[in-house]
C-alpha positions as CSV (number, residue, x, y, z in Angstrom):
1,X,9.5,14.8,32.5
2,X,11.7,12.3,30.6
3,X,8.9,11.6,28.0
4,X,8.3,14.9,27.7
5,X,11.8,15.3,27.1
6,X,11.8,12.5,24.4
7,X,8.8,13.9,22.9
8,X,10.0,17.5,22.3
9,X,14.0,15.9,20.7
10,X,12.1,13.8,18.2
11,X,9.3,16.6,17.5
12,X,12.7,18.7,16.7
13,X,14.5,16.4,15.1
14,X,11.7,15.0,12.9
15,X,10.7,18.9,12.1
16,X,14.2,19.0,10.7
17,X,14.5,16.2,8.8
18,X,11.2,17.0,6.9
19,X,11.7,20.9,6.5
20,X,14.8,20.7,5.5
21,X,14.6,17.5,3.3
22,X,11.6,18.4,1.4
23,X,12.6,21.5,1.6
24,X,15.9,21.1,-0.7
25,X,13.9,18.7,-2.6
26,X,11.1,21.8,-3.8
27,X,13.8,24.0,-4.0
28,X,15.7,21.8,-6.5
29,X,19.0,22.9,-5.7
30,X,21.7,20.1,-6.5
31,X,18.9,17.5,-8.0
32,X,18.5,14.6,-5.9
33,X,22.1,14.6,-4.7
34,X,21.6,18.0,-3.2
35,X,18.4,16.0,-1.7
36,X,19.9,12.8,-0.2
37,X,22.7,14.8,1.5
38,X,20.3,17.0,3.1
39,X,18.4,14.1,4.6
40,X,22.0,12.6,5.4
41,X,23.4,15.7,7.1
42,X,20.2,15.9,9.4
43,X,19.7,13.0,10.8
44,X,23.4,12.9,11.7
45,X,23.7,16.4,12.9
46,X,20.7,15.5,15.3
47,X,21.9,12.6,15.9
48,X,24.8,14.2,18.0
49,X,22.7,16.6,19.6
50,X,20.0,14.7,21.1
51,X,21.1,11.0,21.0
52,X,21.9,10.9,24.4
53,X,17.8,12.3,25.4
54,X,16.0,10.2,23.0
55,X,18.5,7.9,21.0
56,X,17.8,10.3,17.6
57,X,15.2,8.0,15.6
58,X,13.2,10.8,14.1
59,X,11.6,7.7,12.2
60,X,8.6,5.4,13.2
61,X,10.1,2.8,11.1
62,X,13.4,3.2,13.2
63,X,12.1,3.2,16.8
64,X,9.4,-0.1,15.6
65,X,12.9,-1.8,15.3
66,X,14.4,-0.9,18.4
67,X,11.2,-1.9,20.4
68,X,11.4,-5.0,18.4
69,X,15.2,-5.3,19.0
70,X,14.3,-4.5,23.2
71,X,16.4,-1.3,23.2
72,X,13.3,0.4,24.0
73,X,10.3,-0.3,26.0
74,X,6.7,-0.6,23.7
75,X,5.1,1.7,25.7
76,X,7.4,4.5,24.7
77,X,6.6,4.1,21.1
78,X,3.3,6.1,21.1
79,X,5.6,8.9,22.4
80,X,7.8,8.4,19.4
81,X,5.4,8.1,17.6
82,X,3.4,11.2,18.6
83,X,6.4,13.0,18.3
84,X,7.6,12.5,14.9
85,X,4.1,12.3,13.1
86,X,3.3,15.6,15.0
87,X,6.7,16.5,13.8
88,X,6.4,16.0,10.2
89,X,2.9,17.8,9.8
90,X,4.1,20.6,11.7
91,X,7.0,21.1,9.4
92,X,4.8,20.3,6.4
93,X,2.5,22.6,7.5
94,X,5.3,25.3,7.7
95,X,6.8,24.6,4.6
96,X,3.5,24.5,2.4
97,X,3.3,28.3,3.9
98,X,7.0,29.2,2.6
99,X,6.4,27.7,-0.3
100,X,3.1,28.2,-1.6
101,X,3.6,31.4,-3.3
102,X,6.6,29.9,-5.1
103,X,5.8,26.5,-6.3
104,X,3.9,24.5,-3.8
105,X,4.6,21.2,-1.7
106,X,4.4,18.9,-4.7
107,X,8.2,19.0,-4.9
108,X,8.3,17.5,-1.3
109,X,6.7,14.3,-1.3
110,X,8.1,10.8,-1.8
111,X,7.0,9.6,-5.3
112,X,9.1,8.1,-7.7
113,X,8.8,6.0,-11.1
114,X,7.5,2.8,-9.5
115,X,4.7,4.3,-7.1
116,X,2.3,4.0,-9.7
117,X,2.6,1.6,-11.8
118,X,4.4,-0.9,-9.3
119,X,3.1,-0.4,-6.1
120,X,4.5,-4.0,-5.2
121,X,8.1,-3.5,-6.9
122,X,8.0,-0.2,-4.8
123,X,7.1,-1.7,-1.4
124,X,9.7,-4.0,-2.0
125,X,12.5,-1.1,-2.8
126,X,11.2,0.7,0.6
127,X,11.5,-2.4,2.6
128,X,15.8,-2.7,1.0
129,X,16.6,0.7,1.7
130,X,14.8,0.7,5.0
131,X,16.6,-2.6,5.9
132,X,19.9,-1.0,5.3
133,X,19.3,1.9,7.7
134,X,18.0,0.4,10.3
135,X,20.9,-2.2,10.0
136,X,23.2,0.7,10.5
137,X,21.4,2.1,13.4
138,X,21.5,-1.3,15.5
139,X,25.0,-1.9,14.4
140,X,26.5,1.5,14.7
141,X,24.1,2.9,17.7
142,X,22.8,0.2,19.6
143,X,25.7,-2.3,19.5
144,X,28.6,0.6,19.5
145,X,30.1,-0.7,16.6
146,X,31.0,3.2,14.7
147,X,31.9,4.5,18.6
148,X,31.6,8.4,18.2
149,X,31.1,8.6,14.3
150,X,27.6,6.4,15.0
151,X,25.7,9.5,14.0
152,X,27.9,9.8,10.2
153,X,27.6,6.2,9.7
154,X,23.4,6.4,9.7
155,X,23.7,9.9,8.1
156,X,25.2,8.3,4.7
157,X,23.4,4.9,4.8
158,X,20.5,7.5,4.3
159,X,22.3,9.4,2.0
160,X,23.2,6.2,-0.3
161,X,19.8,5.1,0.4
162,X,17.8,7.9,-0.9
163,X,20.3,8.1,-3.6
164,X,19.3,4.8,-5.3
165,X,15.5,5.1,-4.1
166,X,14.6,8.4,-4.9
167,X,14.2,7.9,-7.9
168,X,12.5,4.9,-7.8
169,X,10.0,5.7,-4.6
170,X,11.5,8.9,-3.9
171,X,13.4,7.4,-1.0
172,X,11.4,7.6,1.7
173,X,12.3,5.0,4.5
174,X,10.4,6.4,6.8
175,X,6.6,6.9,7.2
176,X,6.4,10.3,9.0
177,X,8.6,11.7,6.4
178,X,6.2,10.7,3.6
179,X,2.9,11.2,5.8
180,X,3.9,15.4,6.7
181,X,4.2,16.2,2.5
182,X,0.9,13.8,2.1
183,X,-1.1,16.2,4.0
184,X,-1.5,18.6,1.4
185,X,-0.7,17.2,-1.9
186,X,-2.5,15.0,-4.6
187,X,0.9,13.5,-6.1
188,X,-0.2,10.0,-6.5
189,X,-3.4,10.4,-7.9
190,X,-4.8,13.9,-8.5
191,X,-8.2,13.1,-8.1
192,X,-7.5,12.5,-3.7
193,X,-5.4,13.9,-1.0
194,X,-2.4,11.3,-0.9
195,X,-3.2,10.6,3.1
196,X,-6.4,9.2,2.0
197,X,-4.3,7.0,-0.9
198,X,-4.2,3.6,0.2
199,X,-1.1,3.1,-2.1
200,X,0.4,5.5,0.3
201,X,0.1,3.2,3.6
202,X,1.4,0.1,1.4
203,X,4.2,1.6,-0.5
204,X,5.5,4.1,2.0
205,X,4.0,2.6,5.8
206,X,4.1,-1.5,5.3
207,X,7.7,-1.1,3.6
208,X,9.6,0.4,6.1
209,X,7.6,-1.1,8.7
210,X,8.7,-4.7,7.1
211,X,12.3,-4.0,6.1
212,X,13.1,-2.7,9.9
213,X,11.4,-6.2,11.3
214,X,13.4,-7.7,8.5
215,X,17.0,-5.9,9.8
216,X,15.8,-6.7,13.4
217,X,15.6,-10.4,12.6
218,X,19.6,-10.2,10.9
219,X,21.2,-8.1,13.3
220,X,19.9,-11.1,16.1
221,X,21.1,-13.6,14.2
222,X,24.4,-12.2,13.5
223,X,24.8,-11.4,17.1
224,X,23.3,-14.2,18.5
225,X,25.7,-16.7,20.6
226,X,28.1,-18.4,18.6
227,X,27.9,-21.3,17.1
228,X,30.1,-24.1,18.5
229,X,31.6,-26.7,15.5
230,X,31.2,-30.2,16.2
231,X,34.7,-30.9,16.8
232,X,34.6,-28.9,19.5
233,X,31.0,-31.0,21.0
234,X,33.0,-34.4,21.1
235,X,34.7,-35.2,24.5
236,X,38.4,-35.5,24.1
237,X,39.7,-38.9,23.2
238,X,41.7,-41.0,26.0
239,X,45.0,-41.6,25.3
C-alpha cells in the first residue's frame, strides 16, 4: 500500500509538472518567463501536497540523488521511477491530443541553441542547472534548512534554472520531463522520433543524472563532520 501510495503522488505530480509546463511552453503565453514559473509554481505547489507521502521528487534525476544521499532506500527507485516516466507520457500523451489541432507538441520539448550543435556544451549546462536543484532539495528538504518554505525554495531554483537554460537546452533538469514530449516529436533531428535520438539520452539523461551525483558529493562534504584545526590536536602545554 505505501508504494502504491508513492507511485500514484509522483504519477500526479510528474503529470503536472509536464502538462502544465509544456503546456505553457506550446501555448507561448509569457515567453519563457511565463514557462519557468510554470515549472516553478508546480513543483512547489506539489511539493506541499504530497511531500509528506512521497517526499515530492517528480524527477528521476532528483530521487537518483536521494538514493545516493541514503534518504531513500534503492529499491524504491523503480517505483519512482515507474511513476514519473509513466507520468510524463501520460501527460504527453494528453497534451499532444489538446493540442494537435492547434499547433502540435513541438512547442513542448526541451531543445534549445546548444542541443545541436554542442551536444557536449549542453550536457554540461544540464549537469549546472541540475546541480543547483538538487542542491536545494538536499539543503532545503532533506536537511530542513528552508523549514516550511522548503517547497518555494526548490520551486524558484527551478524557476531561475530554467530561466538561464531554456534557452540554451530548453531547461530541462530532469529526464522524464524531456522523455514525455520526446515521444511524439522529431525536434532534434526531423528525420527520427527524438526517443530514439541518442543526443537525447546524453544531453537530457547523463546531465542530470551527473550533476545530481555531483550535488550529492557537495552537500556530504559540506555536512560532513567538522574539521578540527591543529591547534586544537596538540595536548595542552604544562605549566
Amino acid at each position: 500500500m505505501a508504494n502504491l501510495k508513492l507511485f500514484t503522488a509522483e504519477f500526479i505530480g510528474t503529470f503536472a509538472l509536464v502538462f502544465i509546463g509544456a503546456g505553457a511552453t506550446v501555448v507561448g503565453i509569457g515567453g519563457l518567463v511565463g514557462a519557468a514559473f510554470a515549472y516553478g509554481l508546480v513543483v512547489a505547489t506539489f511539493y506541499y501536497l504530497y511531500a509528506h507521502i512521497s517526499g515530492a521528487h517528480f524527477n528521476p534525476a532528483v530521487t537518483f540523488g536521494l538514493a545516493l544521499n541514503g534518504t531513500i532506500k534503492w529499491r524504491d527507485t523503480f517505483t519512482y521511477w515507474l511513476a514519473q516516466f509513466t507520468g510524463a507520457a501520460a501527460a504527453a500523451l494528453t497534451l499532444n491530443f489538446v493540442v494537435s489541432s492547434v499547433s502540435g507538441l513541438s512547442g513542448g520539448v526541451t531543445i534549445g541553441t546548444l542541443t545541436n550543435p554542442q551536444p557536449g556544451t549542453a550536457f554540461l549546462v544540464e549537469l549546472i542547472l541540475t546541480f543547483f536543484l538538487v542542491n536545494a532539495v538536499l539543503h532545503a528538504a532533506v536537511a530542513g534548512k528552508a523549514g516550511s518554505l522548503a517547497g518555494m525554495v526548490i520551486g524558484l531554483t527551478l524557476v531561475f534554472a530554467v530561466l538561464a537554460g531554456g534557452p540554451m537546452t530548453g531547461g530541462s533538469l530532469n529526464p522524464a520531463r524531456t522523455f514525455g514530449p520526446a515521444l511524439f516529436t522529431s525536434a532534434i533531428d526531423p528525420a527520427k522520433r527524438d526517443i530514439a535520438n541518442p543526443m537525447l539520452y546524453l544531453i537530457y539523461f547523463a546531465g542530470p543524472f551527473a550533476g545530481s551525483a555531483l550535488a550529492v558529493g557537495v552537500f556530504k562534504f559540506l555536512n560532513g563532520p567538522a574539521v578540527i584545526e591543529e591547534s586544537a590536536k596538540k595536548p595542552p602545554r604544562k605549566k
